[in-house]
PyMOL Python script that loads the backbone (N, CA, C, O; Angstrom):
from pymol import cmd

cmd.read_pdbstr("""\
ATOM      1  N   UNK A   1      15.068  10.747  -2.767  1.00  0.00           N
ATOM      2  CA  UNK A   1      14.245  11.759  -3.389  1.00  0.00           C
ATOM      3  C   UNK A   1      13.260  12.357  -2.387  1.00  0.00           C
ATOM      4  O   UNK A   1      12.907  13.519  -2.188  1.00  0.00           O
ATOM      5  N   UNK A   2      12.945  11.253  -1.848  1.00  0.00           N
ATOM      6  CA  UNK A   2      12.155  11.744  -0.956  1.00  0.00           C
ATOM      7  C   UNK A   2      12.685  13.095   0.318  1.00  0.00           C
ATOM      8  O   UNK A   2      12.322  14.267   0.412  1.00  0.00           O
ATOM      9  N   UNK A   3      13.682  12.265   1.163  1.00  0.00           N
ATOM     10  CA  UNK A   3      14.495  13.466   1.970  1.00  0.00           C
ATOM     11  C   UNK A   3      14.817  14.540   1.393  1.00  0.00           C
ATOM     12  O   UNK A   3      14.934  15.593   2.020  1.00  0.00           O
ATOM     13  N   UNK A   4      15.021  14.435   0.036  1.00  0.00           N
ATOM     14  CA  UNK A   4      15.455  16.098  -0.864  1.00  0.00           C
ATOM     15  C   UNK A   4      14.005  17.171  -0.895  1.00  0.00           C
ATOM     16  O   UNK A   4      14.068  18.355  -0.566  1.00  0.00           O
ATOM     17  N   UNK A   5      12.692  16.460  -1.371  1.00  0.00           N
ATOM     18  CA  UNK A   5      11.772  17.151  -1.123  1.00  0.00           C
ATOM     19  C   UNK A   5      11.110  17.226  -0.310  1.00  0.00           C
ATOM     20  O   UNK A   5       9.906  17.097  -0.529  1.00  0.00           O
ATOM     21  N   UNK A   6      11.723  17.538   1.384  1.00  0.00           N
ATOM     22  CA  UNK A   6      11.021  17.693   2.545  1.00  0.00           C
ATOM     23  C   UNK A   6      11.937  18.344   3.027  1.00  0.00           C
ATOM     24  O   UNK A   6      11.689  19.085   3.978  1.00  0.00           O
ATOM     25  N   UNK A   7      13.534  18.225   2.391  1.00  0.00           N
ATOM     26  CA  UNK A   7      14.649  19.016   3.108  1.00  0.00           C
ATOM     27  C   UNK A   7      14.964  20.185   2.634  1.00  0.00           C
ATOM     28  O   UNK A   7      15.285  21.052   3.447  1.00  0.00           O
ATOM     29  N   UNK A   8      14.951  20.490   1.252  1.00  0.00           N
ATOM     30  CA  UNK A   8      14.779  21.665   0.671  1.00  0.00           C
ATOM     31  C   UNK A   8      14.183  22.905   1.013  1.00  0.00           C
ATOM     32  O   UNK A   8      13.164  23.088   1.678  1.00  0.00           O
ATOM     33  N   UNK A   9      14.897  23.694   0.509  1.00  0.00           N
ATOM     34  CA  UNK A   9      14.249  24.734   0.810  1.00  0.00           C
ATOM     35  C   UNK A   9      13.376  25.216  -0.243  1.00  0.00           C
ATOM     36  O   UNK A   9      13.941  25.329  -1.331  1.00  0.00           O
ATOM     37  N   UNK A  10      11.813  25.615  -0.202  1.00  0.00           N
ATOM     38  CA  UNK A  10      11.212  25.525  -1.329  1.00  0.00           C
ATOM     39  C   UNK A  10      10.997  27.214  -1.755  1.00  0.00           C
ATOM     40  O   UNK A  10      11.179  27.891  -0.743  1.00  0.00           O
ATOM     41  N   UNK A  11      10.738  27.881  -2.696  1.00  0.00           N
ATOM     42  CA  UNK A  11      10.527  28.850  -3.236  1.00  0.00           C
ATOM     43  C   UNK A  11       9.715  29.774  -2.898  1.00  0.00           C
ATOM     44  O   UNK A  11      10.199  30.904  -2.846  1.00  0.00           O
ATOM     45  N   UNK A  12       8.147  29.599  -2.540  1.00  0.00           N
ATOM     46  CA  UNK A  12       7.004  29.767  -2.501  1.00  0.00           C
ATOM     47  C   UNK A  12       6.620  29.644  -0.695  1.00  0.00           C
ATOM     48  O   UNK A  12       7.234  29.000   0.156  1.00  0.00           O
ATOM     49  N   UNK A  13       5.710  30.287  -0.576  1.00  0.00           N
ATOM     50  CA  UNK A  13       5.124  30.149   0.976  1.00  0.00           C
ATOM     51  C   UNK A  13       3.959  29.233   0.631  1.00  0.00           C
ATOM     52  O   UNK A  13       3.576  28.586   1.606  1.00  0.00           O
ATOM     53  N   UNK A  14       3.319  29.015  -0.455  1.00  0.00           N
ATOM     54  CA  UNK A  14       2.283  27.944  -0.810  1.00  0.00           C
ATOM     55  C   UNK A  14       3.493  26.527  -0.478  1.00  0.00           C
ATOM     56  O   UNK A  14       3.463  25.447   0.112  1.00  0.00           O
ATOM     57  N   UNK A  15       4.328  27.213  -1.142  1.00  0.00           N
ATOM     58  CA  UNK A  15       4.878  25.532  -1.833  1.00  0.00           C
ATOM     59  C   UNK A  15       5.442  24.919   0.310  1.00  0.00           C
ATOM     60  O   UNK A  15       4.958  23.989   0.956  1.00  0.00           O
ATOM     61  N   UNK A  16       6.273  25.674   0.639  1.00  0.00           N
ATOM     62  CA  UNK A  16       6.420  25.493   1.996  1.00  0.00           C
ATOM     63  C   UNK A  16       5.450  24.686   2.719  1.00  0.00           C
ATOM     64  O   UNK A  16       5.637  23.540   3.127  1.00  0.00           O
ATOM     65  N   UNK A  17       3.637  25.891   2.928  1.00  0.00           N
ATOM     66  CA  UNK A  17       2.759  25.065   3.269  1.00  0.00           C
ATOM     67  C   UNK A  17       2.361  24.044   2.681  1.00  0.00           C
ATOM     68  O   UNK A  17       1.241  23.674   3.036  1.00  0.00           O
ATOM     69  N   UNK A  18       2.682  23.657   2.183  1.00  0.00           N
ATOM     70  CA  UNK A  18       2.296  22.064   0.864  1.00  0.00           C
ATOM     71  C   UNK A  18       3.194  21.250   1.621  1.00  0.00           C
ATOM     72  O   UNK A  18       2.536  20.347   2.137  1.00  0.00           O
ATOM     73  N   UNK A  19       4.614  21.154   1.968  1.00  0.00           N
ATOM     74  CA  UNK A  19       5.311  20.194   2.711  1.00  0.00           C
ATOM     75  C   UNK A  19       4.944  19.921   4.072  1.00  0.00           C
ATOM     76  O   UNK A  19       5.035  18.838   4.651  1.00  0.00           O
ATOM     77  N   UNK A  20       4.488  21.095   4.559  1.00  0.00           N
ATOM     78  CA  UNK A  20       4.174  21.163   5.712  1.00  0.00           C
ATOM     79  C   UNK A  20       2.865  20.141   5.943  1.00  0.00           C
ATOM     80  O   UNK A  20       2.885  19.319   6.859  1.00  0.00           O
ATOM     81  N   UNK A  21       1.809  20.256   5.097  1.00  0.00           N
ATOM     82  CA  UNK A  21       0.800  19.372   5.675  1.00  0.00           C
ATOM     83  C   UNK A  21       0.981  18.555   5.161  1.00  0.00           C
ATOM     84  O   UNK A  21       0.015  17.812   5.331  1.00  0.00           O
ATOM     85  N   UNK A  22       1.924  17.961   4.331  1.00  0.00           N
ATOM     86  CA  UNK A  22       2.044  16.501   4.105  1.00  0.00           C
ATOM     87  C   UNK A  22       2.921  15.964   4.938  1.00  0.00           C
ATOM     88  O   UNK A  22       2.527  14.918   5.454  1.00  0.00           O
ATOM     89  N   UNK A  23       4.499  16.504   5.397  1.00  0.00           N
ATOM     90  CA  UNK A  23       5.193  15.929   6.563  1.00  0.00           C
ATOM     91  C   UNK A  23       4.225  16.071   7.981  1.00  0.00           C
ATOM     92  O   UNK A  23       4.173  15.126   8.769  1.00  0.00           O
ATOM     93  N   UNK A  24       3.588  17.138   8.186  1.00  0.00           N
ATOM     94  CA  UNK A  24       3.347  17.104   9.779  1.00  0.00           C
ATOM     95  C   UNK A  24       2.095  17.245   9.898  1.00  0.00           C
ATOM     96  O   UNK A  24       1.639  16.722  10.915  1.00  0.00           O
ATOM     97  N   UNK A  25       1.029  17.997   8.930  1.00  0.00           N
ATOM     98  CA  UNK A  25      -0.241  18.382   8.751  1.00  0.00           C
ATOM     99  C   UNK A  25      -1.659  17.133   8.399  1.00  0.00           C
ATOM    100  O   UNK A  25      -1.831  16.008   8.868  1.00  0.00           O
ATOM    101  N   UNK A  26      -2.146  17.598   7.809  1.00  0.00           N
ATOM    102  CA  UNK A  26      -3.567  16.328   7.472  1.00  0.00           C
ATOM    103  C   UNK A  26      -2.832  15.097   7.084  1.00  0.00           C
ATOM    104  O   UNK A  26      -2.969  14.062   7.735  1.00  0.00           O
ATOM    105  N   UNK A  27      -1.854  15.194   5.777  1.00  0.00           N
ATOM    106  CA  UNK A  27      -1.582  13.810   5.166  1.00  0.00           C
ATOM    107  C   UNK A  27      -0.435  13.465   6.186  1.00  0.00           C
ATOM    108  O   UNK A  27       0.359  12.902   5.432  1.00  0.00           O
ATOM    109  N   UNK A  28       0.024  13.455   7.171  1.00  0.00           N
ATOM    110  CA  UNK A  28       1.396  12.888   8.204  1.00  0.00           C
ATOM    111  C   UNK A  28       1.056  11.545   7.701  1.00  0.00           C
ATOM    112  O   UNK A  28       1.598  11.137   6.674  1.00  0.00           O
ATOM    113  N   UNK A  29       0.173  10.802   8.364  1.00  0.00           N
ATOM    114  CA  UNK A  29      -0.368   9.335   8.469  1.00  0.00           C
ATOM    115  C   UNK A  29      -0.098   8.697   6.933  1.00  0.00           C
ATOM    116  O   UNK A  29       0.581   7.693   6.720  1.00  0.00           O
ATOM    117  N   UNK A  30      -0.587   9.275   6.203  1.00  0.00           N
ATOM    118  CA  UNK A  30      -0.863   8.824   4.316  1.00  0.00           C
ATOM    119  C   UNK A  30       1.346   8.997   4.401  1.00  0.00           C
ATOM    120  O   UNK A  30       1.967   8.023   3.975  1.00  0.00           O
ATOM    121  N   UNK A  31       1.788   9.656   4.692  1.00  0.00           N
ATOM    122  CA  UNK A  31       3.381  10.218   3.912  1.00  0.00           C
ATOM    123  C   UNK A  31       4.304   9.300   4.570  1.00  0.00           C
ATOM    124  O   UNK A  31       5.178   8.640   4.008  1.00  0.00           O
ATOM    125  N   UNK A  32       3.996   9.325   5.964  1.00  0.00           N
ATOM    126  CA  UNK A  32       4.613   8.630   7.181  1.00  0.00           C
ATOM    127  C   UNK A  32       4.546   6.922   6.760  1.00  0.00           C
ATOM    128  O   UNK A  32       5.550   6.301   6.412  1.00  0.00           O
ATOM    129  N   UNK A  33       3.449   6.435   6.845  1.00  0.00           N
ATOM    130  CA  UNK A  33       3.185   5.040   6.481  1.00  0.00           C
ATOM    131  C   UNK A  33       3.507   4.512   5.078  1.00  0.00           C
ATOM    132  O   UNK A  33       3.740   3.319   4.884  1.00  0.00           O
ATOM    133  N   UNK A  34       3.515   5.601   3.927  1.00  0.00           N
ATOM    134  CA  UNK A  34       3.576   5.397   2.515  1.00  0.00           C
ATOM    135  C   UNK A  34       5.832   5.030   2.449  1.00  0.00           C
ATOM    136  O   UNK A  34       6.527   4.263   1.784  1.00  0.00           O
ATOM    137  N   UNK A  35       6.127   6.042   3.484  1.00  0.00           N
ATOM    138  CA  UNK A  35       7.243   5.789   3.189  1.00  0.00           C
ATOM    139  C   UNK A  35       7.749   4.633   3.671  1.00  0.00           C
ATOM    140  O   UNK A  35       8.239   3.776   2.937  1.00  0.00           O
ATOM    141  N   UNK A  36       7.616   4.473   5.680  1.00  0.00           N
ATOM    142  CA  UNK A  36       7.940   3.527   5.263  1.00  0.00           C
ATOM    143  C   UNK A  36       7.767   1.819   4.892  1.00  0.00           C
ATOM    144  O   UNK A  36       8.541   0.880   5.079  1.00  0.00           O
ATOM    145  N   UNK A  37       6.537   1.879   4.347  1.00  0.00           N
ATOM    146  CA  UNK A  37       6.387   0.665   3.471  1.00  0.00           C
ATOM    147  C   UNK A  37       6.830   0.628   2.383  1.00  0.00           C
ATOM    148  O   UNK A  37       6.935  -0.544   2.023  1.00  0.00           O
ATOM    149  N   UNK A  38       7.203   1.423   1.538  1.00  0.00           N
ATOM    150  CA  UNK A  38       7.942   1.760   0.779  1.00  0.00           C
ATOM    151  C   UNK A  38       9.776   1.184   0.498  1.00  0.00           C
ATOM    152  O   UNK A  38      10.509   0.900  -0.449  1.00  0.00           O
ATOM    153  N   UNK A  39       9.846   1.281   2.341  1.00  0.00           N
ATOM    154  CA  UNK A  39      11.315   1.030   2.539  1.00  0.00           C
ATOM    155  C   UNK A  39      11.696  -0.520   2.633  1.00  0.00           C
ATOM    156  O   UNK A  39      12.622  -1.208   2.202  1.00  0.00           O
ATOM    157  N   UNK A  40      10.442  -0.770   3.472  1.00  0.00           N
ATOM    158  CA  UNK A  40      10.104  -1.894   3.725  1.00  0.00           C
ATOM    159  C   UNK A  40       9.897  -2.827   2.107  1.00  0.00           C
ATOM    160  O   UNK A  40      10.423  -3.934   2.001  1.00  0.00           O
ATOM    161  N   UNK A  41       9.641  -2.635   1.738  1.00  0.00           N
ATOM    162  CA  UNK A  41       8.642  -3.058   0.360  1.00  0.00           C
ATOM    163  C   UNK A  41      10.030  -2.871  -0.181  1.00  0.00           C
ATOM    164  O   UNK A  41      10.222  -4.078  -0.332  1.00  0.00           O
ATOM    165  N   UNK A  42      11.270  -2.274  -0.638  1.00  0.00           N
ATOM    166  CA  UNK A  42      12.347  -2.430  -1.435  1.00  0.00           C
ATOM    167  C   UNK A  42      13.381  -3.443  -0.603  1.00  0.00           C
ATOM    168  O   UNK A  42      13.962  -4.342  -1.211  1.00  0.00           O
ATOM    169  N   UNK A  43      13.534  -3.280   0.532  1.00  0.00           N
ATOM    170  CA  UNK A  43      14.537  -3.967   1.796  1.00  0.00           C
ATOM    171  C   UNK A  43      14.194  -5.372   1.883  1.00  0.00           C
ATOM    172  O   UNK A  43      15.110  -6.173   2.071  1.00  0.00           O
ATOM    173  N   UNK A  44      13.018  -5.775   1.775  1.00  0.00           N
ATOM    174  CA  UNK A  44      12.620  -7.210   2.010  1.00  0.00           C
ATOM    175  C   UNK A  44      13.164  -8.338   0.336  1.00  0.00           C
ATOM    176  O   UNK A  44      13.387  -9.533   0.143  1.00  0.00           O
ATOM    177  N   UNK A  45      13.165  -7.089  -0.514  1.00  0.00           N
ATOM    178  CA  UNK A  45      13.825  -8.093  -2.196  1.00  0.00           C
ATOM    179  C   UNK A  45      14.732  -8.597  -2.084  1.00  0.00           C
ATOM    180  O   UNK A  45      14.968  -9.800  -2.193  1.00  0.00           O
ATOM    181  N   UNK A  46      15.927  -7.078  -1.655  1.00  0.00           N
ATOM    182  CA  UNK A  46      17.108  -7.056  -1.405  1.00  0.00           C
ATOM    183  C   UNK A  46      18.148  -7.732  -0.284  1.00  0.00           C
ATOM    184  O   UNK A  46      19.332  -7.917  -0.565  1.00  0.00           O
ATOM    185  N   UNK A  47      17.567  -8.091   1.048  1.00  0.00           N
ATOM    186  CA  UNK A  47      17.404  -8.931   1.804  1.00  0.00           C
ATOM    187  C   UNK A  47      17.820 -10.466   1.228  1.00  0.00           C
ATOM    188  O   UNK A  47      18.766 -11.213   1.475  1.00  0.00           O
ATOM    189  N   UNK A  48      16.395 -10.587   0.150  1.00  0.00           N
ATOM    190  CA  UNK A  48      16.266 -12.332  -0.126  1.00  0.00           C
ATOM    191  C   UNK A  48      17.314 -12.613  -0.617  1.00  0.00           C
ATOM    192  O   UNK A  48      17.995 -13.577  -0.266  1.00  0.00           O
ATOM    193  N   UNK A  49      17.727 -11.476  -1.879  1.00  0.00           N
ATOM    194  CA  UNK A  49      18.239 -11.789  -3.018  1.00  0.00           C
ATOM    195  C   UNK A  49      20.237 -11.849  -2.306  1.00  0.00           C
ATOM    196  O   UNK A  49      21.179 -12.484  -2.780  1.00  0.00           O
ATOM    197  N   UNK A  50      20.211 -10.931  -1.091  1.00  0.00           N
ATOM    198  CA  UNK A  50      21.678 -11.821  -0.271  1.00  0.00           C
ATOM    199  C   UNK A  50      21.263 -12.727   0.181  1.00  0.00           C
ATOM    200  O   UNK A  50      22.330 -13.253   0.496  1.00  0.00           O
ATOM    201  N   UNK A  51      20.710 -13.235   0.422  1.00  0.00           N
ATOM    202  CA  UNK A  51      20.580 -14.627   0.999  1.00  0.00           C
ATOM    203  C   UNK A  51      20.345 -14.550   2.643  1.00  0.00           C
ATOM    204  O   UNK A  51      20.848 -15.324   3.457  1.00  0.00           O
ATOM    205  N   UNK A  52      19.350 -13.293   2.977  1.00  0.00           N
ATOM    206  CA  UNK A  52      19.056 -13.207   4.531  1.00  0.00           C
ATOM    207  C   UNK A  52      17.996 -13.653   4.299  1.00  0.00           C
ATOM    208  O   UNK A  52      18.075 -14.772   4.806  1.00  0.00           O
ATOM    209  N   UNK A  53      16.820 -13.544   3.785  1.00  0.00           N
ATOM    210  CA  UNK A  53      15.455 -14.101   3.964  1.00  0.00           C
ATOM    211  C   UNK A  53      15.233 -14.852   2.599  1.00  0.00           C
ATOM    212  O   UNK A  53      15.745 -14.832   1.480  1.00  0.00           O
ATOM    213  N   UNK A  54      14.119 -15.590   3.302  1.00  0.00           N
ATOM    214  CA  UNK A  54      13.701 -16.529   1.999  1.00  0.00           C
ATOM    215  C   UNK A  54      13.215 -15.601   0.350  1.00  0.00           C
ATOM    216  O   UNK A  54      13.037 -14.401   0.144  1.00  0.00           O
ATOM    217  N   UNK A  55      13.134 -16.762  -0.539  1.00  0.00           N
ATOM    218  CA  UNK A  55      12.724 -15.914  -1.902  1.00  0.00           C
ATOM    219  C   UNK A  55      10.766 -15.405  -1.602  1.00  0.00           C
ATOM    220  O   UNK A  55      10.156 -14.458  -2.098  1.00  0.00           O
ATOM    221  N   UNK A  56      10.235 -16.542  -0.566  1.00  0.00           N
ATOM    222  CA  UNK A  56       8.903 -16.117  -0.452  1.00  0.00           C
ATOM    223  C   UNK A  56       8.464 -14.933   0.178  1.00  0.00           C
ATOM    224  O   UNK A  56       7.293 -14.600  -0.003  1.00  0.00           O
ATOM    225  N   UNK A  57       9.345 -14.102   1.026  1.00  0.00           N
ATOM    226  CA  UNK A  57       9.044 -13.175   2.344  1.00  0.00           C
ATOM    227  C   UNK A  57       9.666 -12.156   0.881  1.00  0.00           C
ATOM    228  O   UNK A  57       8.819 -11.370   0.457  1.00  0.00           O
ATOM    229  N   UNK A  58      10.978 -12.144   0.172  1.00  0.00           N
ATOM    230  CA  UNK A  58      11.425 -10.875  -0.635  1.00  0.00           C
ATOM    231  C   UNK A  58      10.428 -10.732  -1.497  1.00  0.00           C
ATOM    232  O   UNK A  58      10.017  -9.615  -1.810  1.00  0.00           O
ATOM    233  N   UNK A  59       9.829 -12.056  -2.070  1.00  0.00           N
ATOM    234  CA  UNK A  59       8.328 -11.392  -3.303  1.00  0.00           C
ATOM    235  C   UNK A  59       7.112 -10.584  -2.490  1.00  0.00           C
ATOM    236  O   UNK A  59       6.464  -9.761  -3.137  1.00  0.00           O
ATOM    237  N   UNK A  60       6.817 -10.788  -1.201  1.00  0.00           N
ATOM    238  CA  UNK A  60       5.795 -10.540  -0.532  1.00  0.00           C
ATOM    239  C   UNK A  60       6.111  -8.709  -0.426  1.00  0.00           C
ATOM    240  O   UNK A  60       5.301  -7.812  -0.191  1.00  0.00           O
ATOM    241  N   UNK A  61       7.483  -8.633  -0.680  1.00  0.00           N
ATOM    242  CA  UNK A  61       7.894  -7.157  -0.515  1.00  0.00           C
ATOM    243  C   UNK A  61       6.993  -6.378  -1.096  1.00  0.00           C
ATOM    244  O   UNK A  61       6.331  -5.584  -0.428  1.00  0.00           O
ATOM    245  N   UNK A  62       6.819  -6.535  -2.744  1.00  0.00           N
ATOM    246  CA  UNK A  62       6.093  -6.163  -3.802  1.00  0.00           C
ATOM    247  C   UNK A  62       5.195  -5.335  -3.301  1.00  0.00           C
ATOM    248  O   UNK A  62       5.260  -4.107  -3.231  1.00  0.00           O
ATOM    249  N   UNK A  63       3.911  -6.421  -2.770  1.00  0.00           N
ATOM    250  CA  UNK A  63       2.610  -5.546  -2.018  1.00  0.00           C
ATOM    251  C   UNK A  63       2.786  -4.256  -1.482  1.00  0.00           C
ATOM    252  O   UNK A  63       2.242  -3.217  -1.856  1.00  0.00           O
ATOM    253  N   UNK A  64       3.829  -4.464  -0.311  1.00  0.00           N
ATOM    254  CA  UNK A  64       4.069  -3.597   0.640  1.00  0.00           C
ATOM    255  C   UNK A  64       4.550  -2.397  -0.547  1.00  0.00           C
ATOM    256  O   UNK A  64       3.644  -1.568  -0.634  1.00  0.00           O
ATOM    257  N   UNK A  65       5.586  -2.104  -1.380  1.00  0.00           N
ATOM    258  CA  UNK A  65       6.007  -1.388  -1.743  1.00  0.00           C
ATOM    259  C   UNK A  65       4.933  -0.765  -2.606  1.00  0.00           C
ATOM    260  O   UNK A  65       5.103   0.446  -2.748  1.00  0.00           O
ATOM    261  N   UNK A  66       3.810  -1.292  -3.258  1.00  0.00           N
ATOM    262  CA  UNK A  66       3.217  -0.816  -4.033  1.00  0.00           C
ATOM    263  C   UNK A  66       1.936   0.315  -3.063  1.00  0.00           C
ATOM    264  O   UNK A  66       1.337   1.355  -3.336  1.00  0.00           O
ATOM    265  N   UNK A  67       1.989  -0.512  -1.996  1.00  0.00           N
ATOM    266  CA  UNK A  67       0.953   0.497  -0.988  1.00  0.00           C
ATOM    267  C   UNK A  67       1.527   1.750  -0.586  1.00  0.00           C
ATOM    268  O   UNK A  67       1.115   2.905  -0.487  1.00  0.00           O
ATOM    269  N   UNK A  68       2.492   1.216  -0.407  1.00  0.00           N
ATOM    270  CA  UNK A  68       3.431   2.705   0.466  1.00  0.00           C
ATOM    271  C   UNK A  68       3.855   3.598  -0.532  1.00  0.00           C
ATOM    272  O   UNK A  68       4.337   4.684  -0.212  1.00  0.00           O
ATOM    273  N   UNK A  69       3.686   3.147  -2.097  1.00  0.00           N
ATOM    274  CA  UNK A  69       4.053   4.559  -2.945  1.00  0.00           C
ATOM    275  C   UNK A  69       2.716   4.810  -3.216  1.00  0.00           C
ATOM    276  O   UNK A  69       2.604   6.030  -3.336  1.00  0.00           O
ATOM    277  N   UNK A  70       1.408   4.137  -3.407  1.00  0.00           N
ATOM    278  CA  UNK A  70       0.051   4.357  -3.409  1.00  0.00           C
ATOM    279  C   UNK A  70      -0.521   5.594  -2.095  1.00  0.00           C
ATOM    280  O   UNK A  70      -1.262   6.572  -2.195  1.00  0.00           O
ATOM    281  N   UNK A  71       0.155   5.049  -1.007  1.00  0.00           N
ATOM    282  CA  UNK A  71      -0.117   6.526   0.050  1.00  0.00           C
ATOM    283  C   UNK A  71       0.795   7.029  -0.085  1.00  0.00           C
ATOM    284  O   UNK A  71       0.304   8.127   0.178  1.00  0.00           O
ATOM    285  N   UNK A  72       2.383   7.390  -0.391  1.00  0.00           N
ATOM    286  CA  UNK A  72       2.794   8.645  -0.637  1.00  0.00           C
ATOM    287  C   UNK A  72       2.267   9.748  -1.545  1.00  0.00           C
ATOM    288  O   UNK A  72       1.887  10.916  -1.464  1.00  0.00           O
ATOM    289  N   UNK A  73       2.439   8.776  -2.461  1.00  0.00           N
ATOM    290  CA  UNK A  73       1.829  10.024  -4.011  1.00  0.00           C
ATOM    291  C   UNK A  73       0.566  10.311  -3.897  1.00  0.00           C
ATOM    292  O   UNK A  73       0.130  11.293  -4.497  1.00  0.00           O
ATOM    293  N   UNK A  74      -0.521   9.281  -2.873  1.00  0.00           N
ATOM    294  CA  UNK A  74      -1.569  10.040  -2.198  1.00  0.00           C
ATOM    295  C   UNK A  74      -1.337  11.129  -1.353  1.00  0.00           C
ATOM    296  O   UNK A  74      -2.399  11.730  -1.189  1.00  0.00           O
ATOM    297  N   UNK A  75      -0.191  11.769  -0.603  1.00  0.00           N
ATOM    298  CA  UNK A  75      -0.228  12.831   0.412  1.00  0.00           C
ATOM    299  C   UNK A  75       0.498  13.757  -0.297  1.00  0.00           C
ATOM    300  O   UNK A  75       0.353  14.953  -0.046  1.00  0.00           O
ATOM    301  N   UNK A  76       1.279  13.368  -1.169  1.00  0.00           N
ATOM    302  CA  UNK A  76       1.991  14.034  -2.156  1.00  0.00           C
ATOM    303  C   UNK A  76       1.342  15.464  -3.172  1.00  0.00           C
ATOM    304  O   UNK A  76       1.892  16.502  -3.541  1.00  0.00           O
ATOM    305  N   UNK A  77      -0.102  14.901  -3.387  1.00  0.00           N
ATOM    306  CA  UNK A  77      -0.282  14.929  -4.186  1.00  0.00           C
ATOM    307  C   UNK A  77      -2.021  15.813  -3.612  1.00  0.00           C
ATOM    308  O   UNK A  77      -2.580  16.836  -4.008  1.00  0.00           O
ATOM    309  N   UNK A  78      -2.318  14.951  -2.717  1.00  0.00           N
ATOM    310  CA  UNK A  78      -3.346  15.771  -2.014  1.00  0.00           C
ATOM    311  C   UNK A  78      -2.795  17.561  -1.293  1.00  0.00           C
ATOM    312  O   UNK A  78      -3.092  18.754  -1.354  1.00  0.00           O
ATOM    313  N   UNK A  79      -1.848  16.621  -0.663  1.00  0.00           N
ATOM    314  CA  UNK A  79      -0.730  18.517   0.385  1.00  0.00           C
ATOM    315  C   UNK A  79      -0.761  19.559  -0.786  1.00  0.00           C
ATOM    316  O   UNK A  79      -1.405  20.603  -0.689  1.00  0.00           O
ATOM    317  N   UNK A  80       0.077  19.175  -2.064  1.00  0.00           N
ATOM    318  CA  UNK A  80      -0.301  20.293  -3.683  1.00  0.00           C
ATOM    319  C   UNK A  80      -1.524  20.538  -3.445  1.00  0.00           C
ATOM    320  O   UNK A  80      -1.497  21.719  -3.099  1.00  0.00           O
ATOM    321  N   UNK A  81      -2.462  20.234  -3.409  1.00  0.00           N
ATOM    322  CA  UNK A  81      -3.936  20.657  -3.945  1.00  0.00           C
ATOM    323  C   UNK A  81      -4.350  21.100  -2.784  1.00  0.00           C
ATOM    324  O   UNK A  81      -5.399  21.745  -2.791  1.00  0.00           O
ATOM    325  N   UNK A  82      -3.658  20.880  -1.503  1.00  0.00           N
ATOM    326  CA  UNK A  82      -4.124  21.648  -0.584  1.00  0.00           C
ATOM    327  C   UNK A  82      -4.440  22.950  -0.010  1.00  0.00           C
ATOM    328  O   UNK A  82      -5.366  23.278   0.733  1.00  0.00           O
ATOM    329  N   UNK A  83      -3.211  23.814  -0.644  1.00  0.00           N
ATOM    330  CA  UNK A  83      -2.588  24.885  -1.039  1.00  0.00           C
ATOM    331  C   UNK A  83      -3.382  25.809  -1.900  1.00  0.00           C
ATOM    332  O   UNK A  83      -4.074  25.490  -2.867  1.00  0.00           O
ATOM    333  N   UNK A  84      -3.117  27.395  -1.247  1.00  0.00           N
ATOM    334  CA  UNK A  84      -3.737  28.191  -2.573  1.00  0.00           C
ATOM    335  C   UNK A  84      -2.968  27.795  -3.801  1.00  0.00           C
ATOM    336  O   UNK A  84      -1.930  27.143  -3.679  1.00  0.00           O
ATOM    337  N   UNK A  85      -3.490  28.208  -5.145  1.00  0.00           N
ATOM    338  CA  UNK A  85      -2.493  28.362  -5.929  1.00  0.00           C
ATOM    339  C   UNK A  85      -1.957  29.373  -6.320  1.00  0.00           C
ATOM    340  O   UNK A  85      -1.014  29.328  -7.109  1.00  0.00           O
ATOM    341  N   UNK A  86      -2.554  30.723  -5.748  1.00  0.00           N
ATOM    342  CA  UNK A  86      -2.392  32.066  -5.998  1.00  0.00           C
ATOM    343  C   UNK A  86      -1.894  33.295  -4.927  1.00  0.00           C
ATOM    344  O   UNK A  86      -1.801  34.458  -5.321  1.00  0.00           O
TER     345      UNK A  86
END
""", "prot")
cmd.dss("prot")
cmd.show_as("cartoon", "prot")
cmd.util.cbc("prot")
cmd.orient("prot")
């Protein structure tokens, strides 16, 4: 979902600049880190649950995943409001 709304082509020259400062602009750091802990934070369950890492390191995933969608939908969400709306 994510690659679809950064790869797209968006409608609007607001909406454009809205991706723009969240992939490369103010929020990079908040979008960049949100994702991938995010990746991290789903990969470490999935991991345990084949039987590559322990069950203690795949629960620890949790945290991670909950931060990294906590700063996406923070840059997500700030980049929108960044934007004229008019």
């Amino acid at each position: 979902m994510v690659w679809g709304e950064v790869s797209l082509t968006h409608s609007t020259a607001h909406a454009r600049l809205a991706i723009w400062e969240m992939v490369h602009g103010r929020y990079k750091s908040n979008f960049w880190i949100g994702v991938v802990l995010s990746f991290l934070g789903g990969a470490l369950p999935a991991l345990a649950i084949l039987g590559y890492l322990s069950i203690s390191i795949g629960v620890g995933g949790a945290p991670l995943a909950l931060i990294g969608m906590m700063l996406f939908e923070h840059a997500y969400v700030q980049a929108g409001q960044s934007v004229p709306l008019a």
